[in-house]
C-alpha positions as a Markdown table, in Angstrom:
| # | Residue | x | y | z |
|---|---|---|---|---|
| 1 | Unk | 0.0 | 0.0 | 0.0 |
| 2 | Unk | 1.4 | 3.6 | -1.0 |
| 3 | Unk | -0.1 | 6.6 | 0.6 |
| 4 | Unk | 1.5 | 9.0 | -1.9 |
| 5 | Unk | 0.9 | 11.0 | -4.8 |
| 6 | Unk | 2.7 | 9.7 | -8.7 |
| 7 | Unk | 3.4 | 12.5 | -11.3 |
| 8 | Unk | 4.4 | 10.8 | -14.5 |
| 9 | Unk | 6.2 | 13.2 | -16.8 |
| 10 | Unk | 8.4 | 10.2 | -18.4 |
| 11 | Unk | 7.6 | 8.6 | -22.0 |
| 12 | Unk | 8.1 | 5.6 | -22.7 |
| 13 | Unk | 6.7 | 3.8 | -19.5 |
| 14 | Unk | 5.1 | 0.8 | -18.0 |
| 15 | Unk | 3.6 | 0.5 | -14.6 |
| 16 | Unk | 2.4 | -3.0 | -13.8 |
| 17 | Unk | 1.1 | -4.3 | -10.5 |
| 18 | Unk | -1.3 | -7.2 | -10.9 |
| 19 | Unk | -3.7 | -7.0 | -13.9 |
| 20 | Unk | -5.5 | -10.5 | -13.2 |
| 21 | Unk | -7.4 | -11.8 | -15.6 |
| 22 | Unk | -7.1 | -10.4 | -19.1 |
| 23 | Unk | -9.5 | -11.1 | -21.7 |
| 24 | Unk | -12.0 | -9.8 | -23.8 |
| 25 | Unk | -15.2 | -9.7 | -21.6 |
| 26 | Unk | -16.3 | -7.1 | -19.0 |
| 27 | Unk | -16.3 | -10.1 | -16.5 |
| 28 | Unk | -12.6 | -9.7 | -16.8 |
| 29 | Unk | -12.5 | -6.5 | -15.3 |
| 30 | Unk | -10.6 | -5.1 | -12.3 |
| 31 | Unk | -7.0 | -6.2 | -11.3 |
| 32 | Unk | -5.9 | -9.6 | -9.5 |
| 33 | Unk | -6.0 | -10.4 | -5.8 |
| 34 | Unk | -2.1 | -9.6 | -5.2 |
| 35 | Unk | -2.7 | -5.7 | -7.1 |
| 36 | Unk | -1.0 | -2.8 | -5.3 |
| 37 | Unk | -2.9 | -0.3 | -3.7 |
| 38 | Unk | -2.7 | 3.9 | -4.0 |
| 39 | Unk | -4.5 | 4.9 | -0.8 |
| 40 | Unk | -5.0 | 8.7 | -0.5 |
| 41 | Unk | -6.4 | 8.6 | 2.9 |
| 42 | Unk | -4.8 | 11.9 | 4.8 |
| 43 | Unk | -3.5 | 12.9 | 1.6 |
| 44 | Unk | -5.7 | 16.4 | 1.2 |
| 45 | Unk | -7.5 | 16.8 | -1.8 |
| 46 | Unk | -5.7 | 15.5 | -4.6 |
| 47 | Unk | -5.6 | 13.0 | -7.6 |
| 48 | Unk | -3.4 | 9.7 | -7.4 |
| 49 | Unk | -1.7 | 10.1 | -10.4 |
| 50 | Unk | -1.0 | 13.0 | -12.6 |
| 51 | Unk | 0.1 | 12.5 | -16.3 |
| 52 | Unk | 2.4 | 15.3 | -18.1 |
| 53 | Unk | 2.5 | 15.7 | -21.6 |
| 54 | Unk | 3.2 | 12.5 | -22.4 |
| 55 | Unk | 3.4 | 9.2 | -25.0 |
| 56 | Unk | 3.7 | 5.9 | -24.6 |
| 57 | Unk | 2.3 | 4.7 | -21.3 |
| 58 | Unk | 0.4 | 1.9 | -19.6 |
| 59 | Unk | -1.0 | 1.8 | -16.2 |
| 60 | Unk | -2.3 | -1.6 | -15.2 |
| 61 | Unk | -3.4 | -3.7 | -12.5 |
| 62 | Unk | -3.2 | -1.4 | -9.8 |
| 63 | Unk | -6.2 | -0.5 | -6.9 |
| 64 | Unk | -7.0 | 3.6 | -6.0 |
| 65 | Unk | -8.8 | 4.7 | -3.7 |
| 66 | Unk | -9.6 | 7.4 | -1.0 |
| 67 | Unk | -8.8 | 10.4 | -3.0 |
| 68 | Unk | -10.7 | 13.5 | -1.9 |
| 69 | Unk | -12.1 | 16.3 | -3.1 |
| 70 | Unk | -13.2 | 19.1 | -0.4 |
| 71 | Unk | -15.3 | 21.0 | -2.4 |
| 72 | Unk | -18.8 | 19.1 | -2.7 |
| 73 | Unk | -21.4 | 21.2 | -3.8 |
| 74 | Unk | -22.4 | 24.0 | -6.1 |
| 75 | Unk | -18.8 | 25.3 | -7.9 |
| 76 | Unk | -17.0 | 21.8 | -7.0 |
| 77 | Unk | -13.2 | 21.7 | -7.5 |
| 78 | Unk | -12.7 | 19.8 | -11.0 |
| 79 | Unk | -11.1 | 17.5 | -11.6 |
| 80 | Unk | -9.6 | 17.2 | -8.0 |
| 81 | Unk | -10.2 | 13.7 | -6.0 |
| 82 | Unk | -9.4 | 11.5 | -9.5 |
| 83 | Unk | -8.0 | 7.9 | -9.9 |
| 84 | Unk | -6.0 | 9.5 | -12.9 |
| 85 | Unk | -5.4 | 12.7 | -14.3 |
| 86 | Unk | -4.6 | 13.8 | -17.3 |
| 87 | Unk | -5.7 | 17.7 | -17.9 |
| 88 | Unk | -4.9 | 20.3 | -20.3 |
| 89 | Unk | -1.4 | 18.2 | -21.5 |
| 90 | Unk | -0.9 | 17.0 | -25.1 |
| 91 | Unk | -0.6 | 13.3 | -24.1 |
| 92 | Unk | -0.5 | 10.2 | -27.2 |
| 93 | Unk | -0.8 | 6.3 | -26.9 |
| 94 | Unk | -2.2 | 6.1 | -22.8 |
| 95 | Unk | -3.3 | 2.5 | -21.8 |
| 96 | Unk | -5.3 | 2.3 | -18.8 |
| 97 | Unk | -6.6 | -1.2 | -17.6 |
| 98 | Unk | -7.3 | -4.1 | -15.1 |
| 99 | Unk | -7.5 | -1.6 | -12.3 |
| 100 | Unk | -9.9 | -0.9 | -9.8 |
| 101 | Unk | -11.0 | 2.6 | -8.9 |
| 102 | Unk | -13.3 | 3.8 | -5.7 |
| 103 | Unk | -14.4 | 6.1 | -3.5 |
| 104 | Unk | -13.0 | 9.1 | -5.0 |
| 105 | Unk | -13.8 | 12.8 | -5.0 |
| 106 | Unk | -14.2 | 13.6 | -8.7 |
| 107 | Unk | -13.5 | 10.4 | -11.8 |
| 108 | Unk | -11.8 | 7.3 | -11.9 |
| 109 | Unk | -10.1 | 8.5 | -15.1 |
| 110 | Unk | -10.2 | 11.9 | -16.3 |
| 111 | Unk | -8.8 | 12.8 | -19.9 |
| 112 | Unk | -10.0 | 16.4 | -20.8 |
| 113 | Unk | -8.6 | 20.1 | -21.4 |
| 114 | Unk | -10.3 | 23.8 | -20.9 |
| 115 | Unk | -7.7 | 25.3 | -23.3 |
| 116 | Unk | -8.6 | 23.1 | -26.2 |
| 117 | Unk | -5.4 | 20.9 | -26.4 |
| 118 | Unk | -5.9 | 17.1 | -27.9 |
| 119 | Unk | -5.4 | 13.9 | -26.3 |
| 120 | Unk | -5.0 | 11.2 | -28.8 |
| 121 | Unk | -4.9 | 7.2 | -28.7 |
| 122 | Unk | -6.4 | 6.2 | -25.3 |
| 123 | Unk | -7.3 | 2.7 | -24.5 |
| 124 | Unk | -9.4 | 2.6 | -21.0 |
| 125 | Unk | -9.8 | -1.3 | -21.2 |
| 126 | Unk | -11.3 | -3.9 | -18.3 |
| 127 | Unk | -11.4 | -1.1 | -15.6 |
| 128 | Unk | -14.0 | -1.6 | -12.7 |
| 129 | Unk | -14.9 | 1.8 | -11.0 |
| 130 | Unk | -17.2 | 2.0 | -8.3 |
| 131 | Unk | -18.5 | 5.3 | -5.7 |
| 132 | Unk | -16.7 | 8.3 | -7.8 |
| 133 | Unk | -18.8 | 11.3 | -7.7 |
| 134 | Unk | -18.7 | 13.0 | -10.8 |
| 135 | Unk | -18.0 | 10.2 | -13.6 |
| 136 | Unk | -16.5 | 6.9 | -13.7 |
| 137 | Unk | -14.7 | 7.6 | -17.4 |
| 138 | Unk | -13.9 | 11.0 | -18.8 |
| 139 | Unk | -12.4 | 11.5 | -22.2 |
| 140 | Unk | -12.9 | 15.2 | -23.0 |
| 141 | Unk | -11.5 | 16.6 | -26.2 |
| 142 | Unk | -9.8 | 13.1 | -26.9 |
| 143 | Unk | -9.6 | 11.8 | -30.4 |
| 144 | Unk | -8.8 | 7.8 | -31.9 |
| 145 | Unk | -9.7 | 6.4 | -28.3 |
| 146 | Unk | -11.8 | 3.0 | -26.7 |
| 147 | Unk | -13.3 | 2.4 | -23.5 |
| 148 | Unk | -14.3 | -0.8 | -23.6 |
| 149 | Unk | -15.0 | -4.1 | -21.1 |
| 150 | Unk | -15.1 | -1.9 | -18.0 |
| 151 | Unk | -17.9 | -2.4 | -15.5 |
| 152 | Unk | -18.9 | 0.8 | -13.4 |
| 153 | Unk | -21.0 | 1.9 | -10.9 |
| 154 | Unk | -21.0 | 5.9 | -9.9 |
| 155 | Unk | -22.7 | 7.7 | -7.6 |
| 156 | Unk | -23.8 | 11.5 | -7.8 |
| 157 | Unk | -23.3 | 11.8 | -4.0 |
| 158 | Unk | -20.9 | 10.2 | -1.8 |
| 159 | Unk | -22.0 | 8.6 | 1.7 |
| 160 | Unk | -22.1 | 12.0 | 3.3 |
| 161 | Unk | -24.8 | 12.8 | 1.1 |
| 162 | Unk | -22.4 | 15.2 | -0.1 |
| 163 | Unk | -22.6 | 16.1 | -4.2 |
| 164 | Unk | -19.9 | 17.7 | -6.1 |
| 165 | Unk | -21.6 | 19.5 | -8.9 |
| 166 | Unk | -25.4 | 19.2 | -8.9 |
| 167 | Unk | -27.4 | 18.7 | -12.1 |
| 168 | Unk | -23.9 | 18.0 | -13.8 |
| 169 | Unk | -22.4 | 14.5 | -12.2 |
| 170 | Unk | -23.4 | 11.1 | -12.0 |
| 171 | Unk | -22.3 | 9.8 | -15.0 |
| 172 | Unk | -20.7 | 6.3 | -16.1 |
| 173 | Unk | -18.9 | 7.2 | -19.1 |
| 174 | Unk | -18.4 | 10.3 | -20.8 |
| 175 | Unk | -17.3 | 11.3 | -24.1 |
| 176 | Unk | -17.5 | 15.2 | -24.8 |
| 177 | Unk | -15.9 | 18.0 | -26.7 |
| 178 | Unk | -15.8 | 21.0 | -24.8 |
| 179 | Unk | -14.9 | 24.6 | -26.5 |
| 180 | Unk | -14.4 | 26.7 | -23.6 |
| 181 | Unk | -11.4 | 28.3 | -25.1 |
| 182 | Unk | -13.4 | 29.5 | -27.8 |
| 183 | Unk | -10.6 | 28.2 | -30.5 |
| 184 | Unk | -13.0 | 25.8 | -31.9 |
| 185 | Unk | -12.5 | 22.0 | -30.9 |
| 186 | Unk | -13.8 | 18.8 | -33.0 |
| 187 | Unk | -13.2 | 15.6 | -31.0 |
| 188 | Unk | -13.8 | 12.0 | -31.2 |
| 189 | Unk | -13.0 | 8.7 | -33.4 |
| 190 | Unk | -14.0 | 7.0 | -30.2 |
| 191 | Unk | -15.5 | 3.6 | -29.6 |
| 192 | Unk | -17.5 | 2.9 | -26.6 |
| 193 | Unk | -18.3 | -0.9 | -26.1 |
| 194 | Unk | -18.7 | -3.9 | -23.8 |
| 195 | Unk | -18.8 | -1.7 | -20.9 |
| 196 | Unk | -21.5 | -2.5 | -17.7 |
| 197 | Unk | -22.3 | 0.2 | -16.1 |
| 198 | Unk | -25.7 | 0.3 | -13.0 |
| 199 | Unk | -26.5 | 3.5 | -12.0 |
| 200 | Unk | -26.7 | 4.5 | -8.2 |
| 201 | Unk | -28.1 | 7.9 | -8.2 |
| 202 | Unk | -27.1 | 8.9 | -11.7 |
| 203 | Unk | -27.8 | 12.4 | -11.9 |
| 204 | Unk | -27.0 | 12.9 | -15.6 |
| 205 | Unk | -26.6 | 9.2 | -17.8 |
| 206 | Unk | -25.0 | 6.2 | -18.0 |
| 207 | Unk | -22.8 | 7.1 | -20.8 |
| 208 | Unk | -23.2 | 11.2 | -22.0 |
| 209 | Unk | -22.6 | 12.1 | -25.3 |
| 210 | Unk | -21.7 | 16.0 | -24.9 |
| 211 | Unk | -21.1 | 18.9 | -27.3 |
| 212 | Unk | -20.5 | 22.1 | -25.6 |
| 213 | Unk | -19.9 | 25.8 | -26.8 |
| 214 | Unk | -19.6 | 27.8 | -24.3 |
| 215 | Unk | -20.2 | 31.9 | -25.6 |
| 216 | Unk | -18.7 | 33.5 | -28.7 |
| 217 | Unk | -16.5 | 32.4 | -31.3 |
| 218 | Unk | -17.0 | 28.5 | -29.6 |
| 219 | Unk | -18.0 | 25.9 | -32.1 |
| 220 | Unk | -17.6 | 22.3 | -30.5 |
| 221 | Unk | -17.9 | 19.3 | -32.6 |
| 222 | Unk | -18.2 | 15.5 | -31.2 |
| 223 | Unk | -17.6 | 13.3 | -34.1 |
| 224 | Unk | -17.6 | 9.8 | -35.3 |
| 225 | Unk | -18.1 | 8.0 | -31.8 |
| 226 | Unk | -19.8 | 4.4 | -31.8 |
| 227 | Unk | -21.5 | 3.2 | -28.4 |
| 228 | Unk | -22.2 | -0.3 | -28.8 |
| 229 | Unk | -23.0 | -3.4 | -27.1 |
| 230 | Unk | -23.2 | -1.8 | -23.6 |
| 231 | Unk | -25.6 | -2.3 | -20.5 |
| 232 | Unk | -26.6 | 0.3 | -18.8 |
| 233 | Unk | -29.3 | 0.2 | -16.0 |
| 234 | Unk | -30.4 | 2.1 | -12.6 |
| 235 | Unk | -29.8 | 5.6 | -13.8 |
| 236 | Unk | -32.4 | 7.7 | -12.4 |
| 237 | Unk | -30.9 | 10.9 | -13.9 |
| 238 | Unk | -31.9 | 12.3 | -18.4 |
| 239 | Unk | -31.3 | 9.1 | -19.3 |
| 240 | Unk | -29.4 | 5.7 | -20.0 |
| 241 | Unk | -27.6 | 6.8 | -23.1 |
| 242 | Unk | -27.9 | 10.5 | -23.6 |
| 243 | Unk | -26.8 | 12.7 | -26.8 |
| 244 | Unk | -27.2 | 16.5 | -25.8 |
| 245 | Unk | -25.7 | 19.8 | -27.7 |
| 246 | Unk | -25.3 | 22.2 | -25.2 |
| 247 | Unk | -25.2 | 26.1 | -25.5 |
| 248 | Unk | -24.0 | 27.8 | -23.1 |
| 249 | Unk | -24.5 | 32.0 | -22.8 |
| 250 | Unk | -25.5 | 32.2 | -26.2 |
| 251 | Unk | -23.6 | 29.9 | -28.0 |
| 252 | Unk | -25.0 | 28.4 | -31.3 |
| 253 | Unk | -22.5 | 26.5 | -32.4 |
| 254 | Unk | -22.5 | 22.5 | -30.8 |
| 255 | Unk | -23.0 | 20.0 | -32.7 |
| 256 | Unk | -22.8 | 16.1 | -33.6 |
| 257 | Unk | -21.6 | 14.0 | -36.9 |
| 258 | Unk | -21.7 | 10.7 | -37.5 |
| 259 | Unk | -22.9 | 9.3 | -34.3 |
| 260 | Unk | -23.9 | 5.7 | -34.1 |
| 261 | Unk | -25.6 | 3.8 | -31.2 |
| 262 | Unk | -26.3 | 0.2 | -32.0 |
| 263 | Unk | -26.8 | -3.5 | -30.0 |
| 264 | Unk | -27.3 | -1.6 | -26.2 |
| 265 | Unk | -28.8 | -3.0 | -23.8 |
| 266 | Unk | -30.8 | -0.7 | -21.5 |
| 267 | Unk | -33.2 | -1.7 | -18.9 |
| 268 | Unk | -34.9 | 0.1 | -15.5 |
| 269 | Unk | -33.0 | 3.7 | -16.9 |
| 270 | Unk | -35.8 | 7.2 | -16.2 |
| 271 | Unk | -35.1 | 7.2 | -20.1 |
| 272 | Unk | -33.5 | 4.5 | -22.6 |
| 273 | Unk | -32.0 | 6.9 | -25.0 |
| 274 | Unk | -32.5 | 10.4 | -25.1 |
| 275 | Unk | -31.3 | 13.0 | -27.9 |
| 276 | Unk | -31.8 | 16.5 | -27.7 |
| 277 | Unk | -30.5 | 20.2 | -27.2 |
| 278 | Unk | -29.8 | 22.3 | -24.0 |
């Protein structure tokens, strides 16, 4: 067990406790019995493990947990209280899998920018996340990525009863391009499939198909992402599988192409699939 903090600002690099099992099923998912643990417990608010800008590297087989975020509420610290974090760095060729993420203050993995840079060639494979409190699986302004064979159970509030960012968290898996730079940002060439994810509390979907411009010159475009052969129950939030363009202070310009949702399975969700425009 390591009550510590990684920073990984090295290319070229493999970190291997115990993956367990590895093949192609979500029943696969998680790391073995022998997997080393990142315990954050006294730790502050922080993420376990920080990624630079970086390429070529695999993280696999390890358990995190008890990474906090101290901001629960309205205005909640982003990002803060993730399994791993990978934010506003130009990072290429990421493998994450066979770990096992939970209780933490924000995602298990978070992939995403607010100054428009790319992240390109993730691979979130056989991950099982369970009690994060925004999403379990973020890829934000990421482009040629998977997530695929994980199994995943968020919450939108923690055992507190404490919620970090009402009417916004509780998801499973995201996949989103977000313009808040205003430079214009087109993300995607993702595939989403095999996952199983049950909602606890979902507040927003089980997997969230996003497009947001936020104000101006924005214009943010999710493309060519496939969501297949998932299942996806228990979300009491918009929906099972929801698709929404959202416009924030005036913004016109979000928007999906080529979007394909095929072979789900989605049972006891508020909604089964739900498409619209906020």
């Amino acid at each position: 067990t390591y009550n510590e903090i990684v920073t990984i600002n090295r290319n070229d690099l493999t970190l291997t406790g115990d993956p367990g099992a590895t093949g192609a099923t979500s029943s696969d998912a998680g790391p073995g019995s022998s997997a080393p643990v990142l315990d954050g417990t006294g730790l502050g608010n922080t993420s376990a493990i920080f990624l630079g800008a970086v390429s070529n590297v695999t993280i696999a087989g390890f358990e995190i947990a008890n990474y906090a975020n101290g901001a629960p509420g309205p205005g909640g610290t982003g990002g803060v209280g993730s399994g791993i974090e990978s934010f506003d760095v130009a990072t290429n060729n990421i493998t994450i899998r066979d770990n096992y993420f939970h209780d933490l203050g924000w995602n298990g993995v978070l992939v995403a920018s607010d100054n428009g840079t790319l992240q390109n060639d993730w691979a979130v494979i056989r991950n099982n996340i369970a009690e994060v409190l925004y999403a379990g699986i973020e890829l934000t302004n990421a482009t040629n990525s998977t997530v695929q064979y994980n199994t995943i159970s968020a919450r939108v509030t923690n055992n507190a009863g404490q919620q970090t960012d009402p009417g916004d968290s509780g998801v499973g898996i995201e996949i989103a391009t977000r313009d808040q730079a205003g430079i214009g940002v087109t993300s995607g060439n993702t595939l989403v499939d095999s996952n199983v994810i049950t909602g606890v509390l979902f507040e927003r979907a089980g997997i969230n198909l996003l497009s947001r411009a936020y104000a101006g010159t924005s214009n943010a475009v999710l493309e060519n992402v496939t969501v297949s052969n998932n299942t996806v129950s228990g979300s009491t939030g918009r929906g099972g599988i929801v698709v929404v363009a959202e416009e924030r202070n005036s913004a016109t310009n979000a928007s999906f192409t080529n979007l394909a949702i095929n072979s789900n399975t989605l049972t006891g969700n508020t909604t089964g699939l739900s498409i619209g425009i906020l």
